[in-house]
C-alpha positions in Angstrom: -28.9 4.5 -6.6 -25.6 6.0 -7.7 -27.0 7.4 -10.7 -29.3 9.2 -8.6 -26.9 11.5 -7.1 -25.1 14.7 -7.7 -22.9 16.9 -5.6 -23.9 19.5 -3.4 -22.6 22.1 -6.2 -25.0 20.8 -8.5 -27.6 20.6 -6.2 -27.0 24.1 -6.0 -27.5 24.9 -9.3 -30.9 22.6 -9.7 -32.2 24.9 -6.9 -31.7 28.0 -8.0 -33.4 27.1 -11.2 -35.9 26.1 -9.0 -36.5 29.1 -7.7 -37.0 30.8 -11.2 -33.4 32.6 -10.6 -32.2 33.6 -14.3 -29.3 35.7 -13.7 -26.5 35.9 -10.9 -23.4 38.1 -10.3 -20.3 37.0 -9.0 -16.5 36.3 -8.7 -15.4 32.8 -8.4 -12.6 31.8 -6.2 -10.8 28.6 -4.1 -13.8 27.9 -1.9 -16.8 28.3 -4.8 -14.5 26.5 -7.7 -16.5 23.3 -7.6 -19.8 25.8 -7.3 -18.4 27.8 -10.5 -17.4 24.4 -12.0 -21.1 23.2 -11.7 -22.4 26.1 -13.2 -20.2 25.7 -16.6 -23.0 23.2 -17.7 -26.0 25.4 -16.8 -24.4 27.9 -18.6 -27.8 27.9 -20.8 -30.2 28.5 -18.2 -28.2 30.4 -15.8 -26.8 33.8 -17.3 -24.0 34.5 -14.4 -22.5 38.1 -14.9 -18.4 38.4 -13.9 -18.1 41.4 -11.7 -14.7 42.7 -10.9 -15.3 42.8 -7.8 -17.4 41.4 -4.7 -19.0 44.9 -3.5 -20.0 45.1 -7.3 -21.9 41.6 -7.0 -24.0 42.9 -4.5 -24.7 45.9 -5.5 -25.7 44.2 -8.9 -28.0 42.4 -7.2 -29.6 44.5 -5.6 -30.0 47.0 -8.5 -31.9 43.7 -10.4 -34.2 43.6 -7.7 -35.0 47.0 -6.5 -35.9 47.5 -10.5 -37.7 44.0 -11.0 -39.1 42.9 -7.7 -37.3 39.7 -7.8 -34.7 38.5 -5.6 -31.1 39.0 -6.8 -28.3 36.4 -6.3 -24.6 37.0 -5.8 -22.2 33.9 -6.0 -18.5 34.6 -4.2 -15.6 32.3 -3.2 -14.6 32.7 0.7 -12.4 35.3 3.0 -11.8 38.7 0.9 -14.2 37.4 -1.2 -17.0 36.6 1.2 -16.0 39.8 3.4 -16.0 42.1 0.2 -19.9 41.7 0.0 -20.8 43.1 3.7 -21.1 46.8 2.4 -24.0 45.5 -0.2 -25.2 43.0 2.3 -25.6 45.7 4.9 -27.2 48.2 2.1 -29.7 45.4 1.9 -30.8 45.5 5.4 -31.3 48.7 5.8 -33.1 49.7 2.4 -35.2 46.3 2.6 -33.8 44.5 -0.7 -34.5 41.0 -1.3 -30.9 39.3 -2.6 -29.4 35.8 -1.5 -25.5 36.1 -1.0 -23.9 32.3 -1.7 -20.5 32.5 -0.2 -17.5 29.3 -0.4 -16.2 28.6 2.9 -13.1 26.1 3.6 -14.6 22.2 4.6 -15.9 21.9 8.0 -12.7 20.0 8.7 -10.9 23.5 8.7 -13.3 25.2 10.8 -11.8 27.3 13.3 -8.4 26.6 12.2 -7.6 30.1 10.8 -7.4 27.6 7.2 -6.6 29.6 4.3 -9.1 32.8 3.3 -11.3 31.2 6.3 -13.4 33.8 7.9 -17.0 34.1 10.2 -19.2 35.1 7.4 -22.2 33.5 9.5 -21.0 35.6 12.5 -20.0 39.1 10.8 -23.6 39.0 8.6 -25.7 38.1 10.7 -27.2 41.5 12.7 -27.4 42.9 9.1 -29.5 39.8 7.4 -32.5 38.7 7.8 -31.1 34.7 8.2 -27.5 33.8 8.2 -26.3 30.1 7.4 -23.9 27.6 6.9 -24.7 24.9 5.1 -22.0 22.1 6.4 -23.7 19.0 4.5 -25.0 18.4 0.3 -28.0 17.3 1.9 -29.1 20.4 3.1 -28.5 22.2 0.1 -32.2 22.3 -1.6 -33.7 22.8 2.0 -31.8 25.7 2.7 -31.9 27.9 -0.8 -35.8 27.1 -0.7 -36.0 28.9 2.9 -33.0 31.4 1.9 -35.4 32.3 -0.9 -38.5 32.5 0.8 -37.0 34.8 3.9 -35.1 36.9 1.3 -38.7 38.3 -0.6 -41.7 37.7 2.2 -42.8 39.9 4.3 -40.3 43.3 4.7 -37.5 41.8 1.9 -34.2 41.6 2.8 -30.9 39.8 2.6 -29.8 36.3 3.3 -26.4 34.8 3.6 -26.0 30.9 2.8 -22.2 29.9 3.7 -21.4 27.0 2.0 -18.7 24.8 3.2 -16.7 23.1 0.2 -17.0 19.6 1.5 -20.9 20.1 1.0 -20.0 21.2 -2.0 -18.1 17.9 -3.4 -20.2 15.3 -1.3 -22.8 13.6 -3.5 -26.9 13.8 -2.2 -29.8 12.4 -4.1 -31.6 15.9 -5.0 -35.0 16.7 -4.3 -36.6 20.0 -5.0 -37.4 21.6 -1.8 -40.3 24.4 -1.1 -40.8 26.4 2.0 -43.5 28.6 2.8 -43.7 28.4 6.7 -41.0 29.0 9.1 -41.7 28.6 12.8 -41.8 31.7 15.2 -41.5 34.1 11.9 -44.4 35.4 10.4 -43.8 37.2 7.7 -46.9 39.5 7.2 -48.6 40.6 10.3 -52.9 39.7 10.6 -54.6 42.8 9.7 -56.6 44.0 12.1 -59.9 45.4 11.5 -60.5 47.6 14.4 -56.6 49.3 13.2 -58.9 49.5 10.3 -61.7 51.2 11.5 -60.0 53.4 13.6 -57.6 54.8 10.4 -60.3 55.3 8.7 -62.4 57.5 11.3 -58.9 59.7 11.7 -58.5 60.1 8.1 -62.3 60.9 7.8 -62.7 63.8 10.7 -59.3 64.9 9.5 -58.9 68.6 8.2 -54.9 68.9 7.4 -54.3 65.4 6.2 -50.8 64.4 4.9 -49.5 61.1 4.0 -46.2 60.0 3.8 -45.1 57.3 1.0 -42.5 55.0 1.4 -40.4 52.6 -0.4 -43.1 49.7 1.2 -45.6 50.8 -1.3 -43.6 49.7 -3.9 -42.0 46.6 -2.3 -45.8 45.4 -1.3 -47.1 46.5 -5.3 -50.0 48.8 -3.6 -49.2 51.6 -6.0 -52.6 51.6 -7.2 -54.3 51.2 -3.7 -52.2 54.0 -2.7 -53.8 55.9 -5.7 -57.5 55.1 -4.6 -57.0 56.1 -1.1 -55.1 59.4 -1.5 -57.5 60.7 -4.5 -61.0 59.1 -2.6 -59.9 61.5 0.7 -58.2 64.1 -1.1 -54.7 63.5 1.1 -51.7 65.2 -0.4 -48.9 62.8 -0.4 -45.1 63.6 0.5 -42.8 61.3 -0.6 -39.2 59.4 0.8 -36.0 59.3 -0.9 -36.7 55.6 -2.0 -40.6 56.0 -2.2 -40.4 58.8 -4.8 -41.7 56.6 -8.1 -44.4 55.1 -5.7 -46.6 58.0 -7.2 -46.2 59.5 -10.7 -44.2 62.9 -10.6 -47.1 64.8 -12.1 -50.0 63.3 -10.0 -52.4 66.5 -8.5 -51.6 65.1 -5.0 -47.7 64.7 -5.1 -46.4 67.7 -3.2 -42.9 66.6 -3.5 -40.2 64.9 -1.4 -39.5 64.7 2.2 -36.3 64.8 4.4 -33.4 66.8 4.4 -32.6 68.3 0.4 -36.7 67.4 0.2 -39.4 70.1 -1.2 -40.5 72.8 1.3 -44.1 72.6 1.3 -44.6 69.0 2.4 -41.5 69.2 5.3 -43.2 72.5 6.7 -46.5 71.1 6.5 -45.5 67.5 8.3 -45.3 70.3 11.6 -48.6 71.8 10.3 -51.0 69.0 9.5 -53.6 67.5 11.8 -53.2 63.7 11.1 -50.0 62.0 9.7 -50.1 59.2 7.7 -47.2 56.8 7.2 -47.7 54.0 4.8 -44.6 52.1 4.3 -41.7 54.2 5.4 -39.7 54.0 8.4 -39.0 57.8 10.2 -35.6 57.4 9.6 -33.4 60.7 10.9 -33.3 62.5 7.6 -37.0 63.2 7.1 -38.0 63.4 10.8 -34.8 66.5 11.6 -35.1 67.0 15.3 -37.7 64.3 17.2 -38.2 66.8 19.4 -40.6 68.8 17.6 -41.7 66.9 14.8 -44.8 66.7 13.9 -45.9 66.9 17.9 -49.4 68.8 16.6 -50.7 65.9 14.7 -52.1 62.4 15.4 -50.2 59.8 13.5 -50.8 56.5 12.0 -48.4 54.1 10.6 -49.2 51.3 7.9 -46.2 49.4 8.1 -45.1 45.1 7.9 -42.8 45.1 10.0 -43.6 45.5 14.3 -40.5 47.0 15.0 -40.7 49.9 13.1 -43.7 50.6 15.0 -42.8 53.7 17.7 -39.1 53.3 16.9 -38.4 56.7 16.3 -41.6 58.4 16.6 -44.6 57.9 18.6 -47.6 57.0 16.5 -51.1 57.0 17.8 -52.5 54.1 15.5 -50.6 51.3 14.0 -52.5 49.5 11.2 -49.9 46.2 10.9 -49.7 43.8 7.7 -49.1 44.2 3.6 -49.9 48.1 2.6 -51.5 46.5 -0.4 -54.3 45.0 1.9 -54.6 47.6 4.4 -54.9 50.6 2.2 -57.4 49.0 0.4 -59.0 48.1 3.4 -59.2 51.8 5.2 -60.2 52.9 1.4 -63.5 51.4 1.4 -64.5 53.0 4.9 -63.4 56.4 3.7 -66.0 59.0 3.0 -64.9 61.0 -0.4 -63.5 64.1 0.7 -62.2 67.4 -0.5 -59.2 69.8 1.7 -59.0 72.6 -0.9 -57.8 75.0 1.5 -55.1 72.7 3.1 -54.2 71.5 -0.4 -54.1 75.3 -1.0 -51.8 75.7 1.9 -48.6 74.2 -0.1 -48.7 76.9 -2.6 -46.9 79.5 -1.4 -44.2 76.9 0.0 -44.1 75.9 -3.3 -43.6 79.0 -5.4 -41.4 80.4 -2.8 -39.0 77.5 -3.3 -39.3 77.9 -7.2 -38.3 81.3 -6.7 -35.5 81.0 -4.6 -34.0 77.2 -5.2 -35.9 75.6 -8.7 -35.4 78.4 -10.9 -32.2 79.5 -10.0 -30.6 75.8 -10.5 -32.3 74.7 -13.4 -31.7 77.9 -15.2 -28.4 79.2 -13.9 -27.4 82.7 -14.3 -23.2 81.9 -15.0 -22.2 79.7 -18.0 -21.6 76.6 -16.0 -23.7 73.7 -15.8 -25.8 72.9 -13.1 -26.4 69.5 -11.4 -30.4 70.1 -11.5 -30.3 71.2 -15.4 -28.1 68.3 -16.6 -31.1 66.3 -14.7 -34.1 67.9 -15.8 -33.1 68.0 -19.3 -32.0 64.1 -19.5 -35.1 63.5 -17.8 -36.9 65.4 -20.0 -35.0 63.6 -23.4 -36.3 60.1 -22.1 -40.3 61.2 -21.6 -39.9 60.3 -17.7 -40.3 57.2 -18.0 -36.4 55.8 -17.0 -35.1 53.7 -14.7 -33.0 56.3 -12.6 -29.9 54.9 -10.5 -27.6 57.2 -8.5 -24.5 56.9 -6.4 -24.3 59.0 -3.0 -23.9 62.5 -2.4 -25.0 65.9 -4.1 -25.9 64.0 -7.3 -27.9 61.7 -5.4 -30.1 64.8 -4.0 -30.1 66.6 -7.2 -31.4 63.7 -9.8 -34.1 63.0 -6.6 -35.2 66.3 -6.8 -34.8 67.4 -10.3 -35.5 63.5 -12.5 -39.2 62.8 -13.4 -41.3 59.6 -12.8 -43.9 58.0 -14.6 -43.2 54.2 -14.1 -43.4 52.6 -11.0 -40.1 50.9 -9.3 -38.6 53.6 -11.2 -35.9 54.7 -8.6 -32.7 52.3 -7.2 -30.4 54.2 -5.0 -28.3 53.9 -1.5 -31.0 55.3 0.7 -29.8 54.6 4.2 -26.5 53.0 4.2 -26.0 56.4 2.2 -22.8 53.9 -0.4 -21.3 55.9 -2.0 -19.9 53.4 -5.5 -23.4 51.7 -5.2 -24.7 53.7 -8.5 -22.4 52.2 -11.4 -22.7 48.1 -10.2 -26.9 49.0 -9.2 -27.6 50.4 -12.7 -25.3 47.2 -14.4 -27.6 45.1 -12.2 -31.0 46.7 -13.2 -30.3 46.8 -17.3 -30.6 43.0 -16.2 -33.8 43.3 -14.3 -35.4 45.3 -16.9 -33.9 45.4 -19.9 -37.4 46.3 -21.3 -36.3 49.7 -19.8 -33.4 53.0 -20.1 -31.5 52.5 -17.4 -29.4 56.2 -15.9 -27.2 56.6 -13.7 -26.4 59.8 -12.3 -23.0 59.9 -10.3 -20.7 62.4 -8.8 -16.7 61.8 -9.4 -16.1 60.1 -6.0 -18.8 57.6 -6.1 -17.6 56.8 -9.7 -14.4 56.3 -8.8 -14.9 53.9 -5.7 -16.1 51.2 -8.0 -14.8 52.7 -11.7 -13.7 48.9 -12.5 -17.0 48.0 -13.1 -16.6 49.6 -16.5 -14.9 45.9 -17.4 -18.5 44.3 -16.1 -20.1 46.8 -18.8 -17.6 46.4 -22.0 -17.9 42.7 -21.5 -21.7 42.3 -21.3 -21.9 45.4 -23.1 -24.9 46.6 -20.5 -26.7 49.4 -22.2 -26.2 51.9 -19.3 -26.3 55.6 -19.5 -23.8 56.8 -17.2 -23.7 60.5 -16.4 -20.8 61.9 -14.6 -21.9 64.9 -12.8 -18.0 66.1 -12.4 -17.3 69.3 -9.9 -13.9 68.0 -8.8 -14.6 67.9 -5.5 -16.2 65.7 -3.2 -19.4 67.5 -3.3 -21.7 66.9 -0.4 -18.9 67.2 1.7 -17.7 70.2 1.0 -21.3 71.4 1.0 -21.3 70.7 4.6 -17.6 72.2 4.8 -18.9 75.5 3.3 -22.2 75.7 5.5 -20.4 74.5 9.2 -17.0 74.8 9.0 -15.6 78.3 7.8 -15.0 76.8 4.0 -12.1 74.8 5.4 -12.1 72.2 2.7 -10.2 69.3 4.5 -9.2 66.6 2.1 -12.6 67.4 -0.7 -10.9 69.0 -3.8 -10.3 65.8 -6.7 -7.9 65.6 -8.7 -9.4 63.5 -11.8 -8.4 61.7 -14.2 -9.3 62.0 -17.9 -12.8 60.0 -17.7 -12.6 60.1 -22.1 -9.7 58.3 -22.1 -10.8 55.7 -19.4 -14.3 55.1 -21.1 -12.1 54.6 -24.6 -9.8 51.8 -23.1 -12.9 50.0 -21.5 -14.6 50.8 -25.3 -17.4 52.6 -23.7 -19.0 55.6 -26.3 -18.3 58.8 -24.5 -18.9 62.2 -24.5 -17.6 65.1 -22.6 -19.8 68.6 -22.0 -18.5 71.8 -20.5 -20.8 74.1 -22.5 -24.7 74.5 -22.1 -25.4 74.8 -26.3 -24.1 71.2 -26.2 -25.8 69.5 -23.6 -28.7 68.5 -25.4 -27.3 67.3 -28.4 -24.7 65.2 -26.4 -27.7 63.8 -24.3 -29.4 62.6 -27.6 -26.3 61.2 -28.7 -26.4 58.9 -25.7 -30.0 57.8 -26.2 -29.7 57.5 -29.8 -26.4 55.2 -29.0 -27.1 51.4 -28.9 -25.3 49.9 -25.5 -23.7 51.6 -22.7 -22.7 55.7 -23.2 -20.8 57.3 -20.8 -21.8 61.2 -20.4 -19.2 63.6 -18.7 -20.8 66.9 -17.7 -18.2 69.1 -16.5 -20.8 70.8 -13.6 -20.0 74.6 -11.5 -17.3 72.8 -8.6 -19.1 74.9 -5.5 -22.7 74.1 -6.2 -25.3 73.8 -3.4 -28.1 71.1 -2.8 -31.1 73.2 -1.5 -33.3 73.5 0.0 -31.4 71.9 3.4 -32.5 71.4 7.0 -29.4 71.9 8.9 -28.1 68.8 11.1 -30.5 68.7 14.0 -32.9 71.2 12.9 -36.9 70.5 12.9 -38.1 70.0 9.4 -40.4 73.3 9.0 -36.9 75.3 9.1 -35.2 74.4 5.9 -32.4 77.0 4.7 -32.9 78.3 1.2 -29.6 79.5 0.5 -26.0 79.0 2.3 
């Protein structure tokens, strides 16, 4: 019988392989040394990546997923360690990202002693995962990473939390592969209902001003196509989130842009102007609905979505049509009649060429001798054929690679949509040159978000990840001082950087670099990055007061965007 059995740790690593897991990131640590010790003689099966630091696990992980659909694992020791990872666990949540975090913890013995880096991970993570456990016993082990897996990708994805107490870790169990597919009073993927269906589809059909919103759930439930053959059979012009935007190529007839704040005019002024609304997979978060008050109050609205409570959250809908967009929208297709709105479609246009005029043009072809954010997109966009894996930190870079990048691929898009991290978009982009190394990864950050988790430049020297970093570098902190300029008198409180010499930091990491100030050499240094096998690190030294625009104003409705500030 002795023969038979293994520890806990090693039961750990047989069910991860078990669960088709490839690749982790972590940091290893008192609590997780036998874990870590286990995983020295899997060393062939499981690739595990040494971040340098926790937050930089997580957001690795969720960079792998958001760019390969799978879930992504993160493997940290206890205390600082385990509390390191609630920023990316809480990025998770909110953005719906399927990763498993597998924290040490002291023996249950120590529980509640205040024992050395002991800490409540199970009680701090658990209103921002989707399960939260402690597993206290080696026996438990292949149970509980079958259900952490299965909880972390069905239904709307999302992070899981396994705390796992070092006694289990030591104790010997005799292993069994475990599978779960059922756990009672959660159900993962709501019925679809076929009188929701019917009744989309009559909306949709008598509709004259049509406009559907796409979110990041068309991706996350692989309906990319079904979203194709329902927009182009009806003849709906589509408006896309933050997080939705590779949901539908850049270039497709029907895109008419992005929503929210820094989104495109036409389909933000139209949202107040169409007849029927129609939300598939996105969540009416506060950045692309302005003031509740008067958004959208003209039209009826319907709202494909998984999850119930995203149903009349923040806005009122007048039909939910519940379960997996994938088999609702292809559901609703088949009842639609085929349909032409020329003169609605029409009705973007002038939206449209007003904002070229007075935002597109001006950025992407800039009257001064500095660089803009927008052209330093567009034309490294532009070098890669659209077809890149774009990552971004927070702020005006964020905004500006959203608006000005160009997608072809699907899951083609990994940034901090509602958490809003800034130092999510070097550790991400490490993370998903893992998930698709089939695929350019770039990265587009500003000199803040850089510099909040700049020491994962050891992560990429050491696995020499093949990132293309672009620093987008104005010296300040930009989106604040944006909002400085426009609502508080230019009183630039604590936003002005003072940087560091970003050549010399990528040379003692042995990163390629690359630093542009003139606009005669931005395409060749942009080539030289492509060209460059491994990770390149681009500086473009960008104008410091540059503007994100167009903007709804904090609290504003979203058919009164300001063009210039």
């Amino acid at each position: 019988m002795t023969d038979n059995m293994i520890t806990g740790a090693e039961a750990l690593m047989r069910s991860l392989e078990h669960e088709g897991v490839k690749t982790l990131f972590g940091y290893p640590g008192g609590s997780i040394m036998p874990v870590f010790d286990a995983l020295y003689d899997h060393r062939d099966t499981l690739n595990h990546i040494l971040v340098r630091h926790e937050q930089g696990a997580t957001h690795a992980a969720q960079g792998f997923a958001r760019s390969s659909g799978k879930v992504g694992v993160c493997l940290v020791t206890s205390g600082p360690g385990a509390t390191n990872t609630i920023t990316g666990i809480a990025d998770a949540m909110i953005d719906s990202t399927p990763i498993v975090v597998i924290a040490g913890q002291v023996g249950t013995g120590f529980l509640g002693t205040d024992a050395f880096q002991e800490v409540d991970l199970v009680g701090i993570t658990q209103p921002i995962t989707k399960w939260s456990y402690q597993i206290r016993r080696a026996e438990d082990v292949a149970w509980a990473v079958a259900r952490a897996f299965y909880i972390a990708q069905s239904g709307r994805p999302g992070p899981v939390v396994l705390d796992f107490a070092k006694n289990a870790q030591v104790e010997k169990v005799a292993y069994t592969p475990a599978k779960v597919d059922f756990v009672r009073s959660y159900l993962p993927v709501p019925e679809m209902n076929m009188e929701a269906i019917k009744q989309a589809a009559q909306l949709i059909n008598e509709a004259e001003r049509p406009l559907v919103l796409a979110g990041q759930g068309v991706e996350l439930g692989n309906a990319q196509a079904e979203l194709r053959a329902f927009i182009e059979k009806a003849d709906l012009p589509v408006g896309r989130t933050l997080l939705g935007l590779s949901a539908l190529p850049t270039d497709h007839p029907l895109n008419k842009g992005m929503l929210g704040m820094h989104g495109n005019l036409g389909p933000n002024v139209n949202t107040n102007n169409c007849d029927v609304l129609i939300a598939v997979g996105m969540r009416f978060d506060d950045r692309v609905t302005g003031n509740l008050a008067t958004y959208a109050k003209q039209a009826k609205i319907i709202h494909f979505d998984i999850d119930p409570a995203e149903i009349d959250k923040n806005v009122k809908t007048d039909l939910a049509v519940l379960g997996d967009c994938k088999q609702t929208l292809a559901a609703v297709t088949e009842l639609l009649k085929p349909a032409t709105h020329k003169a609605w479609i029409e009705s973007f246009t002038p939206y449209e060429q007003q904002e070229k005029t007075a935002v597109i043009d001006r950025e992407l072809h800039p009257e001064g001798d500095e660089l803009s954010m927008g052209e330093v997109v567009r034309a490294v966009s532009e070098a890669i054929r659209n077809e890149a894996i774009l990552v971004t930190d927070v702020g005006q870079n964020q905004m500006m690679s959203a608006r000005y990048f160009k997608f072809s691929k699907e899951r083609s898009i990994v940034t901090s949509g509602g958490l809003g991290t800034m130092g999510f978009g070097l550790p991400a982009a490490i993370g998903a040159t893992f998930g698709r190394p089939d695929r350019t990864v770039c990265v587009f950050m500003g000199d803040g978000g850089l510099q909040m988790n700049i020491q994962e430049f050891g992560t990429i020297m050491e696995q020499q990840a093949p990132v293309k970093m672009i620093l987008m570098n104005n010296n300040y902190l930009g989106n604040v001082r944006q909002w400085q300029a426009m609502f508080f008198g230019r009183r630039y409180s604590f936003t002005p950087m003072m940087n560091p010499d970003y050549m010399q930091i990528a040379a003692a990491y042995n990163i390629p670099s690359r630093r542009v100030i003139k606009r005669e050499e931005l395409a060749d240094a942009i080539n030289e990055m492509l060209a460059t096998d491994g990770p390149f690190l681009l500086e473009a030294c960008i104008m410091e007061e540059g503007n994100v625009l167009p903007m709804t104003p904090p609290g504003g409705s979203v058919n009164q965007m300001l063009l210039e500030c």
